[in-house]
C-alpha positions in Angstrom: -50.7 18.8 14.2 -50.2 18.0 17.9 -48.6 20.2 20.4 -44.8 18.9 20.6 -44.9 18.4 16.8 -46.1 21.8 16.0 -42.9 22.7 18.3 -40.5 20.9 16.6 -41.6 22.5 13.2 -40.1 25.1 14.9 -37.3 23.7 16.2 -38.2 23.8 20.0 -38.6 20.9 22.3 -38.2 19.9 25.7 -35.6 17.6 26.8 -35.7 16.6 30.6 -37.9 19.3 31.1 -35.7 22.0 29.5 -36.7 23.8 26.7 -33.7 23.1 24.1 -33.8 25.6 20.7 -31.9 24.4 17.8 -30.4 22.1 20.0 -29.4 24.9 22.6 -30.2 24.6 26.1 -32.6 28.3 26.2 -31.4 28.3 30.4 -28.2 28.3 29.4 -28.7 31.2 27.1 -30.6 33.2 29.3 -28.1 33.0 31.8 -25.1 33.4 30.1 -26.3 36.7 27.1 -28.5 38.1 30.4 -32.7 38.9 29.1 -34.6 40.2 27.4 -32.8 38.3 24.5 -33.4 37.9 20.9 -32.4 34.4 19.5 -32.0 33.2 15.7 -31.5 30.5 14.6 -29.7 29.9 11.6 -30.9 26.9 10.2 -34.8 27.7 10.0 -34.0 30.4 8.0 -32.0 28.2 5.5 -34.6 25.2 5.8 -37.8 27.9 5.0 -36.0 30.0 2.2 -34.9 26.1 0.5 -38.3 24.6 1.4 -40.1 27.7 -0.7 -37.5 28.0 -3.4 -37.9 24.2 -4.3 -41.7 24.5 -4.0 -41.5 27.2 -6.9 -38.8 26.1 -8.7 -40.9 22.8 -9.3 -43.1 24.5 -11.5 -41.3 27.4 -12.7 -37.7 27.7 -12.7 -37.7 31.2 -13.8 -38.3 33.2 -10.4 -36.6 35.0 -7.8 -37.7 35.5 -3.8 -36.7 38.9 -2.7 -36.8 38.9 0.8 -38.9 41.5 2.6 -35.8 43.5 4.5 -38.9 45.2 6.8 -39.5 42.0 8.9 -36.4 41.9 9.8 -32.7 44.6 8.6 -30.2 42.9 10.5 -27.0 42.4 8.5 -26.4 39.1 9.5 -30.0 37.6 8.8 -29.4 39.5 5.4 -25.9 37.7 5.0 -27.4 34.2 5.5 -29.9 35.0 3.1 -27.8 36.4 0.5 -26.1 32.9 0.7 -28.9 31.2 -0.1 -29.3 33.1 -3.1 -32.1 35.8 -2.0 -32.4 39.4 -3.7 -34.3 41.7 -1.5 -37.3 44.0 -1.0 -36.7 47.2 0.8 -38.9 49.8 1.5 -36.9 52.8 2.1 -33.6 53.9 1.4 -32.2 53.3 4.5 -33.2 49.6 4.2 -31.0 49.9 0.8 -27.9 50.8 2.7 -28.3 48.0 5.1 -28.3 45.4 1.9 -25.1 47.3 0.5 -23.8 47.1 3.6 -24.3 43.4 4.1 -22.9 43.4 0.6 -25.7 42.6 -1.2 -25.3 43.8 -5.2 -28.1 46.5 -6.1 -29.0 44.0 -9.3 -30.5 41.9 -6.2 -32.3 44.9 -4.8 -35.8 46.3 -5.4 -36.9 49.6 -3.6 -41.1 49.1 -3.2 -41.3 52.1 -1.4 -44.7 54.4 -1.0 -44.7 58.4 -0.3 -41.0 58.4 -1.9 -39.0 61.7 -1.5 -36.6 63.2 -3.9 -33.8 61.9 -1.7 -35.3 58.7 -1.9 -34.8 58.5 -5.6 -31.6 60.1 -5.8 -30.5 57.8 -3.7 -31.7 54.4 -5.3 -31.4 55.4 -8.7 -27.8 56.7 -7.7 -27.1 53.0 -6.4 -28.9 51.3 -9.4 -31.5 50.3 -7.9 -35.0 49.1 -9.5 -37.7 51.5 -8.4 -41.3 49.8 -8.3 -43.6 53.3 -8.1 -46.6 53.7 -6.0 -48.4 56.3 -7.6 -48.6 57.6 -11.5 -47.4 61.1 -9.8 -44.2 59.8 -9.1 -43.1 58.8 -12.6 -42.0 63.0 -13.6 -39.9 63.3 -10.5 -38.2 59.9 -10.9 -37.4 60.6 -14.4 -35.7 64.0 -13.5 -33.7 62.0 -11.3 -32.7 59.6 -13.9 -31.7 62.5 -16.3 -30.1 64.4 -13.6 -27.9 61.9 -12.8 -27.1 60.7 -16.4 -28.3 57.6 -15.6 -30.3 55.2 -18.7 -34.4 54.1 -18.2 -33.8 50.7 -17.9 -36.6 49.2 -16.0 -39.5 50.7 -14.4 -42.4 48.7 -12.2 -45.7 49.9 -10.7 -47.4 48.8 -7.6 -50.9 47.8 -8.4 -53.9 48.0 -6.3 -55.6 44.8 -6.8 -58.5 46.2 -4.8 -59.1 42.9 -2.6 -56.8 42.3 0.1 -56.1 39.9 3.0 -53.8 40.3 6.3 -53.5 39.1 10.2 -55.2 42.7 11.1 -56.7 45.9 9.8 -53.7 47.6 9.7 -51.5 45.2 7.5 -54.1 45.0 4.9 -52.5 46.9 1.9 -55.3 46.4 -0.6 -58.6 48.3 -1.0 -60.1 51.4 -2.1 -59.7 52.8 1.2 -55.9 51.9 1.1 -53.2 54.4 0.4 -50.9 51.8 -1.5 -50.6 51.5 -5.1 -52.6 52.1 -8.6 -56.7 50.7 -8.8 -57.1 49.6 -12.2 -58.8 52.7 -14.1 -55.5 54.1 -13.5 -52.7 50.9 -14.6 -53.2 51.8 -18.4 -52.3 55.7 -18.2 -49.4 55.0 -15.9 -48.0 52.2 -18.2 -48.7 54.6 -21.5 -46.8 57.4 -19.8 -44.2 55.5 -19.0 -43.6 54.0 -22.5 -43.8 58.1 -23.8 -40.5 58.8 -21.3 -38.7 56.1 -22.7 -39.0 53.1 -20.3 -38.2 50.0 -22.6 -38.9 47.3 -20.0 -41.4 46.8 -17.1 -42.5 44.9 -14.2 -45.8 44.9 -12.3 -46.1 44.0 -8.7 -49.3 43.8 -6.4 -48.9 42.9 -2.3 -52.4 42.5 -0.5 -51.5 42.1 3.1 -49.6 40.1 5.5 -49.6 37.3 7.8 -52.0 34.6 5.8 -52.1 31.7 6.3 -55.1 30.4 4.3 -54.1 30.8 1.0 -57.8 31.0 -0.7 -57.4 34.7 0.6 -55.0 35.1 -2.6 -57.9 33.7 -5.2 -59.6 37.0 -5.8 -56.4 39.0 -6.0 -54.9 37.3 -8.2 -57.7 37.0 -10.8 -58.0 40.4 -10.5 -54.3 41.1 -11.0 -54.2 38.6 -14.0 -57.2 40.4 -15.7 -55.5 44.1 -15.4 -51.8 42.3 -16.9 -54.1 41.0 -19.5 -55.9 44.4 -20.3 -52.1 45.7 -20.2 -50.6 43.1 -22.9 -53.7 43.8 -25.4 -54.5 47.3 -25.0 -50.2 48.2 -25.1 -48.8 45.4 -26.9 -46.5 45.2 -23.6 -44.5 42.2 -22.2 -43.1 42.1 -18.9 -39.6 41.6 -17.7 -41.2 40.3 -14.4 -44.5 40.0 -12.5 -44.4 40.2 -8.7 -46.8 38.7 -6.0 -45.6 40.6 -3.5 -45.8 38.8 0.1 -47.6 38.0 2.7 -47.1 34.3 3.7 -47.9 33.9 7.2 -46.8 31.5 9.9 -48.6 29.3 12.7 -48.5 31.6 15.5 -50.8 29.7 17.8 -50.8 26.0 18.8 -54.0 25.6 17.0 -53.2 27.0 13.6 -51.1 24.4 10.8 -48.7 25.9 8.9 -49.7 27.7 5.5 -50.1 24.8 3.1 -47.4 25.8 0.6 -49.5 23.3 -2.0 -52.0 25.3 -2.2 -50.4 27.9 -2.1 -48.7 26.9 -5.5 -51.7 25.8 -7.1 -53.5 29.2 -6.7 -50.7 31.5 -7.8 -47.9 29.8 -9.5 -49.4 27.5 -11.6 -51.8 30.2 -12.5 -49.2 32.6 -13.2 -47.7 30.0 -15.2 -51.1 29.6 -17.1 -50.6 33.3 -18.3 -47.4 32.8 -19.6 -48.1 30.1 -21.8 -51.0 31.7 -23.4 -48.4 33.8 -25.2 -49.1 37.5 -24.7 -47.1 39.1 -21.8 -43.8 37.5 -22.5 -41.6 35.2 -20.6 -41.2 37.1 -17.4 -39.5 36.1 -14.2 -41.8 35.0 -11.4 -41.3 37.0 -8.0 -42.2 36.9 -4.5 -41.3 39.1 -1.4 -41.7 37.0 1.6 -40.5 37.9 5.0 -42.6 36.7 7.7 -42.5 33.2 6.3 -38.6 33.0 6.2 -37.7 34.4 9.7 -40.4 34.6 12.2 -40.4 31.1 13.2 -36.5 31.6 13.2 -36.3 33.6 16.6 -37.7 33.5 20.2 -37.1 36.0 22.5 -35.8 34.8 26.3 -37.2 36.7 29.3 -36.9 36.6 32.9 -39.8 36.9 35.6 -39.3 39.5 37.9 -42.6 39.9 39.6 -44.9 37.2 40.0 -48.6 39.3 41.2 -52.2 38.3 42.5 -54.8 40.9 42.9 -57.5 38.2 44.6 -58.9 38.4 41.3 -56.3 37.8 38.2 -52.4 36.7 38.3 -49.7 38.6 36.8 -46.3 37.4 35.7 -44.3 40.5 35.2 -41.3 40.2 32.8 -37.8 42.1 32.1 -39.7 42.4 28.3 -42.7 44.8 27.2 -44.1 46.4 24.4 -40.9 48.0 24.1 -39.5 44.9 23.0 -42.3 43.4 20.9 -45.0 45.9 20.3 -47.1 43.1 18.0 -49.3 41.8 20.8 -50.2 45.6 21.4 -50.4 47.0 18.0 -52.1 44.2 16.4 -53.4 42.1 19.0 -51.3 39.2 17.8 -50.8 35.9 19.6 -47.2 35.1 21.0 -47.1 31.7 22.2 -45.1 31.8 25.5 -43.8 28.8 27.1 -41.5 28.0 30.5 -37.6 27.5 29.9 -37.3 25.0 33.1 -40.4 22.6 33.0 -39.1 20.3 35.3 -41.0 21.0 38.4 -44.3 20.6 36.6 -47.4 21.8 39.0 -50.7 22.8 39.0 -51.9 24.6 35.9 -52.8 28.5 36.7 -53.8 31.1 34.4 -51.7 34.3 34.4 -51.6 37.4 32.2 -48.1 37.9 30.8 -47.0 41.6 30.9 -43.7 43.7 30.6 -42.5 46.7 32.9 -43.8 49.5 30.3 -45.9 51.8 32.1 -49.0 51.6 30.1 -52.1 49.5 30.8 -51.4 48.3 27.4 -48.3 46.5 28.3 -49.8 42.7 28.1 -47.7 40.0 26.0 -49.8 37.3 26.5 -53.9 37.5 28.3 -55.2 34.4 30.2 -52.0 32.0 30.0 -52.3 28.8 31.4 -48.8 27.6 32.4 -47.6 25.7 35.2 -47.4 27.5 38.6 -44.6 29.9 37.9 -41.8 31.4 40.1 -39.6 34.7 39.8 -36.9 35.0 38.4 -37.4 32.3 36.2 -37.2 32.3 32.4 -40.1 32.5 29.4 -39.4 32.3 26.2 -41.5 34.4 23.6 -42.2 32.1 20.4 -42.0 33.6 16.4 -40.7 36.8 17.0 -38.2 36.7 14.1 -40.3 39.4 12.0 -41.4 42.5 13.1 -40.0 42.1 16.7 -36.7 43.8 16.9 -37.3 45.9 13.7 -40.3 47.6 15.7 -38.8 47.3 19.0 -38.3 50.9 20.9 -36.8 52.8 23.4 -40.1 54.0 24.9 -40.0 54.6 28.8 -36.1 55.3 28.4 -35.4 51.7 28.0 -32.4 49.8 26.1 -32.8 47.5 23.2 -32.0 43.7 23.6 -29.5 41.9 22.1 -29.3 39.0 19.6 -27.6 36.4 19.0 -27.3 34.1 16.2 -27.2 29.8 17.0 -26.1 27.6 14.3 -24.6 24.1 14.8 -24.1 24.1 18.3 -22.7 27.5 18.4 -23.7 31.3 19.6 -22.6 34.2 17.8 -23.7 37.8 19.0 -24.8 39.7 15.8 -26.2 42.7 17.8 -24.8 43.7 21.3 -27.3 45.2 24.0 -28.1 49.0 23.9 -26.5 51.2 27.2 -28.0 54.0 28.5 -25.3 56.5 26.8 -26.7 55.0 23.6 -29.9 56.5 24.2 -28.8 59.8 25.1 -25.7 59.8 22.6 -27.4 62.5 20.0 -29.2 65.0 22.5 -27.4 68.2 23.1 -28.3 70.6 25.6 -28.3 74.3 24.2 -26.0 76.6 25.9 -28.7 78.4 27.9 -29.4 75.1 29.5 -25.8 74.7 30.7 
């Protein structure tokens, strides 16, 4: 895919030199919300959850994508997906009252949690919530819960531990040995037998290997492991399965030299297979599930920032910028690639190379190493590519500093769906004890 094609996959291009986002002038933005600034954009979210839902649906109709709430809570992004006819994957229960709050039904929520509290349960299975369990250890406690609250075992799910997993980095890998998530296969049939013995009547299974891939081979051996323990399950049990989940993990082109995950393939390896399974009879007619997040929103936001310091040492440049780790900790955490490209191309120049850092004082603090952009000027404006999931979820307040805002484009318009943090926001919940006065 060439450059200006790969950004118009994402719905970026340059028109007269400015850099136009869903048909939105990004100058204009800048100066009118003020930096750093989080822009969605509507529409990519609508065209990837469709795109994926018709790629499914082709070959089996009988599936639902929960969305994975982590990549990214906020209640608008929630609403538009809830539109588009999205349940939702959460991972704690405060993720649960976001979705009730954007009023998203419990029926359309699972809670994949791991290292669940008491509270945790009370509150899901309070709300009606699915539960999918992490450990066989967790079972007792939930089913006190259940019977505390007079509520009926309707469902129950367990996260397996495929034992092969795939991500971007090390530590979004969530399948292995090594790995504190889910149940390894010596252990699926005594958590599935001792959940029949407390009354569960219906069941799910769910694995999740990793996230952010983009080759989809890196699924093969998971799922063949993960069809040979549902197999070992229906035979050994006699048990059929209300659903089977897949989890997530669908990754984006972050970098101008990656395609996009070839969705084909993608279906051939796991949903055809699943399909396969099904036919042969023995674990029922459950509903096909995925969790994607990545996939769904990070193309669907850039983040705008201005240059405020523009440095050279006599031996590297720096262009310093209003936004640091603070406001997208990936490239620091993970070491993940951000494509960064000029707002105002206009006045195109010699090529230099620059590192890209933020004000954070930490060595650390580097957006983007060895950047080759035309020669650039302060107080101009950048805009950070793909940062729709995992950027403002992680963002911080590190170094006393206030959170951007976002705003939502859609058909021509801006909407603000989260206004800038002040400083008495930061401060609002400390309390100095009376000896301090």
């Amino acid at each position: 895919m060439n450059y200006e094609a790969w950004l118009k996959n994402k719905d970026l291009e340059y028109r007269d030199g400015i850099l136009y986002f869903g048909d939105i002038n990004t100058v204009n933005l800048a100066n009118q919300y003020g930096t750093p600034l989080y822009v969605n954009n509507e529409q990519i979210i609508r065209d990837r959850y469709k795109k994926l839902k018709n790629a499914i649906n082709f070959e089996y109709k009988n599936n639902e994508i929960h969305f994975a709430v982590k990549a990214n809570s906020n209640i608008a992004i929630l609403r538009i997906l809830k539109s588009e006819g999205a349940s939702f994957d959460c991972t704690s229960s405060g993720e649960i009252r976001t979705c009730l709050k954007a009023g998203i039904s419990p029926d359309k929520i699972m809670f994949t949690g791991n290292m669940f509290t008491d509270e945790d349960f009370k509150f899901a299975v309070g709300h009606d919530v699915l539960v999918n369990l992490d450990s066989i250890s967790q079972l007792d406690r939930l089913v006190k819960i259940i019977d505390d609250l007079g509520k009926e075992k309707r469902i129950i799910s367990f996260r397996i531990n495929p034992e092969f997993g795939a991500g971007h980095h090390p530590h979004t890998i969530t399948a292995g040995k090594n790995i504190k998530f889910g149940i390894l296969d010596n252990q699926v049939i005594e958590a599935y037998t001792k959940a029949l013995n407390l009354g569960f009547m219906k069941f799910g299974i769910h694995i999740h290997i990793g996230s952010g891939i983009i080759n989809p081979l890196d699924f093969e051996k998971a799922i063949e492991k993960f069809f040979a323990i549902i197999a070992n399950i229906a035979d050994k049990l006699d048990m059929v399965f209300e659903f089977i989940d897949f989890g997530g993990g669908l990754g984006i082109p972050y970098n101008p030299k990656e395609d996009p995950l070839n969705l084909g393939d993608f279906i051939n390896i796991v949903v055809k297979k699943f399909k396969e399974i099904v036919e042969r009879g023995n674990v029922g007619a459950p509903q096909f599930k995925i969790e994607p997040g990545r996939y769904l929103i990070a193309e669907a936001s850039i983040i705008l920032a201005q240059i405020n310091t523009i440095k050279y040492n006599g031996y590297k440049r720096f262009a310093g910028l209003n936004a640091g780790f603070n406001t997208l900790i990936r490239p620091i955490l993970y070491g993940s690639y951000h494509h960064i490209i000029k707002c105002d191309n206009r006045n195109e120049n010699e090529i230099l190379t620059y590192d890209i850092v933020g004000p954070i004082c930490e060595s650390g603090d580097v957006l983007g190493k060895n950047r080759e952009l035309s020669k650039l000027k302060e107080n101009e404006y950048l805009a950070i590519l793909d940062t729709g999931a995992y950027g403002f979820t992680m963002s911080s307040n590190y170094n006393s500093r206030t959170r951007s805002a976002e705003i939502l484009i859609n058909n021509g318009c801006t909407h603000i769906i989260r206004e800038a943090e002040k400083f008495n926001d930061l401060i609002a919940h400390q309390i100095i004890p009376d000896h301090l006065k």
